[in-house]
N, C-alpha and C positions, 0 to 999 in steps of 0.2 A: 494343263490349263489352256494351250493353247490348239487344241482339240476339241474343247468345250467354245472357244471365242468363235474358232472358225465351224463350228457346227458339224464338226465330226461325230462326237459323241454330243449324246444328250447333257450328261451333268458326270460329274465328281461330285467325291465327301472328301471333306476337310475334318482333320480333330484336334485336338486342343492338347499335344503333347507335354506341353508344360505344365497342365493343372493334372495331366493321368499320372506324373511323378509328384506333385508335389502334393497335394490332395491327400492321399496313402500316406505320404511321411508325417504328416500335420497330424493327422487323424492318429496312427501309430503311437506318434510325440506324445499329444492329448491323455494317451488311453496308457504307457506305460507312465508317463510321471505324473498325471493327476486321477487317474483312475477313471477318464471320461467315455463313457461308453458311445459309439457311432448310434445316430438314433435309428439306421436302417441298416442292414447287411450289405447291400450292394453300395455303393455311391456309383453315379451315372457319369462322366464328364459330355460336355457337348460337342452334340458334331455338326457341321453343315455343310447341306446340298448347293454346291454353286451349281449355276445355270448362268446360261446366258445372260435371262434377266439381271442378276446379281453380281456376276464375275468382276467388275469394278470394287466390290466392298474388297474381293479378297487377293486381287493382281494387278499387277500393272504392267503392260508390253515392255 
C-alpha cells in the first residue's frame, strides 16, 4: 500500500478473504441439509482496485 500512496506502482487488488471462506461453507450448509441448490456454478466474491484515488477507503499510514 505504501507503494501505491507514494506513486511507485500504479494500483493493487484487495479481496474479501472472509466472504471466499465463508460464502462456500453457507452454500455447502444450504445444499447438504436443505437440499438448496447454488443458483450459478461459480459464485464471484469482490475484489478492489485501490489507487491513489481511493487508497484512504482501504488504509491508513
Amino acid at each position: 500500500m505504501e507503494y501505491v500512496q507514494k506513486g511507485v506502482i500504479y494500483a493493487t487488488l484487495g479481496q474479501n478473504p472472509f466472504a471466499q471462506g465463508h460464502d462456500p461453507a453457507v452454500r455447502l450448509f444450504n445444499y447438504l441439509v436443505g437440499g438448496v441448490v447454488p443458483t450459478c456454478a461459480r459464485m464471484v466474491t469482490e475484489a478492489s482496485v485501490v489507487t491513489q484515488d481511493n487508497i484512504s477507503e482501504f488504509w491508513t499510514p
